[in-house]
C-alpha positions, 0 to 999 in steps of 0.5 A: 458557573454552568451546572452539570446539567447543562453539560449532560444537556449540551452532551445529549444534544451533540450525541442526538446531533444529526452530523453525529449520528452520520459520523457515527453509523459511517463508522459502523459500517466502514468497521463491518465492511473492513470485517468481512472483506475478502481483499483486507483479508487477503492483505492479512494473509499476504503480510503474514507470507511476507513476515515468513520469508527469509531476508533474501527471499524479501530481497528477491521479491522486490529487486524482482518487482522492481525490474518488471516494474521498469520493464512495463515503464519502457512498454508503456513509454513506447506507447506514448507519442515522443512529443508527451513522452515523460522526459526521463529516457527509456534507458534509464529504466533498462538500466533499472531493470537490469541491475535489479534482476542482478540483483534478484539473481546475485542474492544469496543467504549467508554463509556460516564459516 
């Protein structure tokens, strides 16, 4: 049976190891960064925004997002030449585009009887 000698050796050794130490101030550094990041605080502020809008707001935010979105798809489609155009036609996106502005218009919060 290995002493527990051995073992703090064999920790002392891995700890000391160059691979870990690498992995190690990585991580420090990866840790620091992500503290003073402008954009990971920008998320923050961004999803506390998100959690304080109401439910129909929520929904109008991305029936909205997603209706730009399909409205750029048919830009850009059209800058394609037709022969590598992607094989799902434009007016699927129109059609997108379209029931999600309805969408984003028709939302309402609801009523209280």
């Amino acid at each position: 049976m290995a002493s527990s000698n051995d073992f703090g050796a064999a920790a002392r050794e891995l700890r000391e190891s160059r691979l870990v130490v690498l992995l190690r101030s990585a991580t420090d550094a990866i840790v620091l960064s992500a503290r003073h990041s402008r954009i990971v605080a920008g998320a923050g502020r961004v999803a506390r925004d998100w959690r304080s809008l109401s439910a129909v707001a929520r929904l109008r935010v991305i029936a909205l997002t997603i209706a730009v979105a399909a409205a750029a798809h048919v830009v850009l489609e059209m800058l394609v030449p037709r022969h590598l155009a992607p094989t799902v036609p434009p007016l699927l996106w129109v059609a997108v585009g379209i029931i999600s502005a309805a969408v984003a218009a028709a939302a309402r919060p609801p009523s209280c009887h």
